[in-house]
Structure formats: C-alpha cells, structure tokens
C-alpha positions in Angstrom: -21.4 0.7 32.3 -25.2 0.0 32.4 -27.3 3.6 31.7 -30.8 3.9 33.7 -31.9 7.1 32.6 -35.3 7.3 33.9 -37.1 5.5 36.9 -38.8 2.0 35.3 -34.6 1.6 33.5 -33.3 2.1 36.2 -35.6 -0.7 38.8 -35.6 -3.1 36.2 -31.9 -2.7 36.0 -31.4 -3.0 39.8 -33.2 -5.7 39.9 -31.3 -7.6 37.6 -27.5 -6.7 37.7 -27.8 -5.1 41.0 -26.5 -1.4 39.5 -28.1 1.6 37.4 -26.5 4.8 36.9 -28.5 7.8 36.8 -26.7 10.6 34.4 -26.9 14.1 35.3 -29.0 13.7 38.1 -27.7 17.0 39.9 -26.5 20.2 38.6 -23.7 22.2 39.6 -25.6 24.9 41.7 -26.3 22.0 44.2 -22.9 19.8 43.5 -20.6 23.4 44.0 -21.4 24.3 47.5 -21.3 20.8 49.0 -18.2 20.2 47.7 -17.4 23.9 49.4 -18.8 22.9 52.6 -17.1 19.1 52.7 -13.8 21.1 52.6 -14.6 23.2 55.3 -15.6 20.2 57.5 -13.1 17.4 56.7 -10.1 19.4 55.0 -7.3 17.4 54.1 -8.9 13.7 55.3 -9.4 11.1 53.2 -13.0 11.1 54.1 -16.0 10.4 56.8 -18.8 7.8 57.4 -21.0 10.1 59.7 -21.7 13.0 57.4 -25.5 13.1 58.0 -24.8 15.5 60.4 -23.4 17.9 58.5 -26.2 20.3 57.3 -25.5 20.4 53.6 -25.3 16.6 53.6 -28.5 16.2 55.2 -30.3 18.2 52.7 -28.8 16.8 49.5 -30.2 13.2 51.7 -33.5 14.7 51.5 -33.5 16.4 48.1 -32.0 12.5 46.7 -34.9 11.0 48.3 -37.4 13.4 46.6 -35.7 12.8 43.6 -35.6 9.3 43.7 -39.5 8.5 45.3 -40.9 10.6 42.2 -39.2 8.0 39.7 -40.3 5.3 41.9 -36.8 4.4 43.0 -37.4 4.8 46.7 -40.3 4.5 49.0 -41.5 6.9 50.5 -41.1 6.0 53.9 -37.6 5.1 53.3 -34.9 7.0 55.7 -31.3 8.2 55.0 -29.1 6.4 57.0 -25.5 6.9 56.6 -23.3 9.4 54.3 -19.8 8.4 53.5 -16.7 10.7 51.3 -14.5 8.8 49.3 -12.1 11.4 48.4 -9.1 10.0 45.9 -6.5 11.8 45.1 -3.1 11.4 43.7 -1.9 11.1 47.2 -4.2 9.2 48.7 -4.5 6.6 46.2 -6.2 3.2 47.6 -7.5 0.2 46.0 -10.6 -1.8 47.6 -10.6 -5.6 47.5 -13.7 -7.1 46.0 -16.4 -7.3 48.9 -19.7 -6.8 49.6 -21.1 -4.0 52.2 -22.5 -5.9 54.6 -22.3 -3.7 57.6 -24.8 -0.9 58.7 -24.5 1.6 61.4 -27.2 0.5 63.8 -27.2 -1.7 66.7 -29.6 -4.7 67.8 -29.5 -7.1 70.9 -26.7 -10.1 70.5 -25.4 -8.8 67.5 -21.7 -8.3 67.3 -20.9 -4.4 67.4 -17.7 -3.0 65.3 -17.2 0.6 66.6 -16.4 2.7 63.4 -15.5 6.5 64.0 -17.0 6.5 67.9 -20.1 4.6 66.2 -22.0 1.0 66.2 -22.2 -1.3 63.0 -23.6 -5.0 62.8 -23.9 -7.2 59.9 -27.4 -7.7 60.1 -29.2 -10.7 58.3 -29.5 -11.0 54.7 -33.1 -9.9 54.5 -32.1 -6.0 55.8 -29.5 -6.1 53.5 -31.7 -6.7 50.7 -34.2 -4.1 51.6 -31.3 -1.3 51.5 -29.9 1.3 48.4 -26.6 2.5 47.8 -27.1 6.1 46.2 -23.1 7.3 45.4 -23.2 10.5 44.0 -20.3 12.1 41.8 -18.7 15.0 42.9 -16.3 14.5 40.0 -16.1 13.3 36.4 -14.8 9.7 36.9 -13.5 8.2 34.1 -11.3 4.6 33.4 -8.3 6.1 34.4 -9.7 7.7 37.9 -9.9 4.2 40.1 -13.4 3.6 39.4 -16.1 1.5 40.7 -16.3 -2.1 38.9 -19.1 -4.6 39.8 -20.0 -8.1 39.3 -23.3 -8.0 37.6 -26.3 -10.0 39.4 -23.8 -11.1 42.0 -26.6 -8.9 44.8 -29.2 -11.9 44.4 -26.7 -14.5 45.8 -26.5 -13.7 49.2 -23.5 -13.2 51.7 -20.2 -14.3 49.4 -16.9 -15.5 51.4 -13.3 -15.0 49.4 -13.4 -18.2 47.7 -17.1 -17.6 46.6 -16.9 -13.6 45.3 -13.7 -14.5 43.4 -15.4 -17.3 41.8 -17.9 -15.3 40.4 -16.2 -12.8 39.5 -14.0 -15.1 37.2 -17.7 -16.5 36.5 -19.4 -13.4 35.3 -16.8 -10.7 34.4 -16.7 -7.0 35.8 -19.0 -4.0 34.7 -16.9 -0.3 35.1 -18.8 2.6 36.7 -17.5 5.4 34.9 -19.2 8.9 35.9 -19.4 12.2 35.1 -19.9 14.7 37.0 -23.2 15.2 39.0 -24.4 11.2 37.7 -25.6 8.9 40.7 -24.8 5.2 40.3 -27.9 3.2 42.2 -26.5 -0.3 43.8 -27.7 -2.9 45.9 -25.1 -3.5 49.1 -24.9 -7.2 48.3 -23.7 -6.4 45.1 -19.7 -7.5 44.7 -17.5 -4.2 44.2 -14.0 -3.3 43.8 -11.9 -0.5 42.6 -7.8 0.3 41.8 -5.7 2.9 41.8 -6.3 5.7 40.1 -3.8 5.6 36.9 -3.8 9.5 36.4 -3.6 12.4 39.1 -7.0 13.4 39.3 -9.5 13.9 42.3 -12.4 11.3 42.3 -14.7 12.4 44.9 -17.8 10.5 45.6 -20.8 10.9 48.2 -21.7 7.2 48.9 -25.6 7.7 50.5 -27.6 4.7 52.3 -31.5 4.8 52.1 -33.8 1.6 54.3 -36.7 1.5 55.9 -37.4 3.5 59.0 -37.9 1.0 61.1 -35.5 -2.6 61.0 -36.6 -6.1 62.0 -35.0 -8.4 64.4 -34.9 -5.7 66.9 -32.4 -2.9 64.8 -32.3 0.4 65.4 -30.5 2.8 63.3 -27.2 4.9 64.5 -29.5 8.1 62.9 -32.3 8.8 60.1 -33.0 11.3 57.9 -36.9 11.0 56.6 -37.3 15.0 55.3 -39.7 16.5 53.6 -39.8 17.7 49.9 -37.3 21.0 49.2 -39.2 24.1 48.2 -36.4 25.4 46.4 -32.6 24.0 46.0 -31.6 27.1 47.9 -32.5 25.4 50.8 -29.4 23.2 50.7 -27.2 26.1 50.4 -28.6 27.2 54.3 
C-alpha cells in the first residue's frame, strides 16, 4: 500500500497511481460517536448510499473537506456529494468484482437514470468523472485478512474499462492492497479499477466511502444533494 502522509505525497501520488492513503487522519473522539450514531440510524443493515443526511455524517463531510483543502487535496469550492457504509462483518461477507465507479447521484437531461435507494444516478462522461475524489474513511483497523480494498495502480488515467479491458490490466499491472488502520483515509480517483474478497477472519471492517466534485456539473448535471460547509470551530460540533 502506497503512504501519502502529507498533502504534495499524497497529489503527486493521486496523480500517478490513482490512490494515496492518509494515516491517522482522524482521531477517536470524532471516529467514536459516528460510529455510535451510524448504529442508531442503520442498525443491523449492511449499509446506506444517502447518509449526507444524517447530521453526524454531514459534519465529518465538512470537517474532511477542511482537512483536505488545507493540504491542498481539495478545492475549495468543492461539495460533498454522496456518503456510503460498507459495513463487513462475518455475516455479511461480500466480495466486489473488479470495476470502476462510474455512477453518480445526480441527474441530467437524456441521460439514463438508475434509481438507487428512491434516488437518481447517471454515468456521466468521462470528464466529470475525472474531476471527482473518493475520500473512504476507516472506521476500523483493516488489515490483509479483513477483505480489503485492492487497486490497479494508474488504471484511473485510462478511461471507461469494459470486462475484457479491466481484467487485462489488471493481469497487466498487478494489484496494490489498501490495508488501514483505524481512523486512515485512503484518497482515490473513481476511475481507478477496485476490487475486494471476503474477509478471511471474523472481524468488522467498516468504512465511510465519501464523494467530493465541484458544485456545479457540466453537460447540464445537477447533483441529488451537496454539502459545501464551512470550517468547524471545534470537533465538538460533530458530536451535535
């Protein structure tokens, strides 16, 4: 796993294998009651694409943001979009295929809508794609044996993949393993060709899977919802 510990790392990393992981980027006070409050909210489901809306969600948006624009990671005009939970446990124990994210919740005239928990999502052109960051945030230590995240370095820079294409270059370029510990943000480009198996221990692997863009989309998308924020006085705020 490729280490970006501070912001010029971690852009030059993205850049070029389309993945950086931030270590330690929040600390317990802040990870402890989200985890409380997605608990509360989702109980026993395997997770949720429209957790913006949940309060504690939208401020950990905002306070990732802050983070990220002071190391030069995000714009500062750049909007939360979307907040997903990926919550793995030992009985709910998927594997993903390799794929690339190529859907967004937004909607745009004579663009194919997919309607994803009462929502719209479009597979916009390649060039919104591009402009977009993945922020997934660990709610758990994630190591080899926990089903994690495995990428095809540099794959993000060449384009929209069908089957036949990602395979190839995965057998092309090999696999890079996201482990995480607890409280580390891995940074990666949607385009960028992910899998993950099961998890080979019974251990929780939790992860908040965040997507920052521009405010405002061209071809005539609109985003589902935004979250812009402002800078957080105090991490106490999140915990309102």
């Amino acid at each position: 796993m490729t280490t970006g510990g501070n912001g010029p790392a971690a852009r030059m990393l993205l850049d070029e294998v389309g993945h950086a992981l931030l270590p330690a980027l929040l600390p317990t006070e802040l990870l402890d009651p989200l985890a409380q409050s997605l608990e509360s909210a989702l109980g026993t489901s395997a997770g949720s694409r429209n957790l913006l809306a949940q309060p504690l969600c939208h401020g950990m948006a905002v306070h990732l943001k802050t983070q990220l624009n002071s190391m030069g990671l995000l714009d500062a005009s750049s909007v939360a979009v979307q907040c997903t939970l990926f919550d793995k446990t030992a009985d709910r124990n998927w594997l993903v295929a390799l794929h690339q994210d190529t859907s967004i919740p937004a909607s745009g005239p004579q663009m194919p809508v997919v309607m994803k928990e009462g929502e719209p999502y479009v597979q916009p052109p390649i060039d919104v794609l591009q402009m977009l960051l993945a922020v997934r945030l660990h709610l758990d230590d994630c190591g080899a044996d926990a089903g994690p995240l495995r990428v095809v370095p540099g794959s993000h820079r060449a384009g929209r993949l069908d089957d036949a294409q990602a395979q190839a270059m995965r057998a092309d370029r090999g696999e890079a393993t996201c482990i995480a510990a607890r409280g580390d943000a891995l940074l990666m480009r949607p385009l960028l060709l992910h899998a993950s198996s099961r998890a080979r221990s019974p251990v929780r692997r939790r992860v908040l899977h965040f997507l920052f863009g521009p405010e405002s989309l061209p071809h005539g998308l609109v985003w589902n919802r935004t979250v812009a924020g402002v800078r957080l006085a105090s991490p106490v705020l999140l915990e309102n």
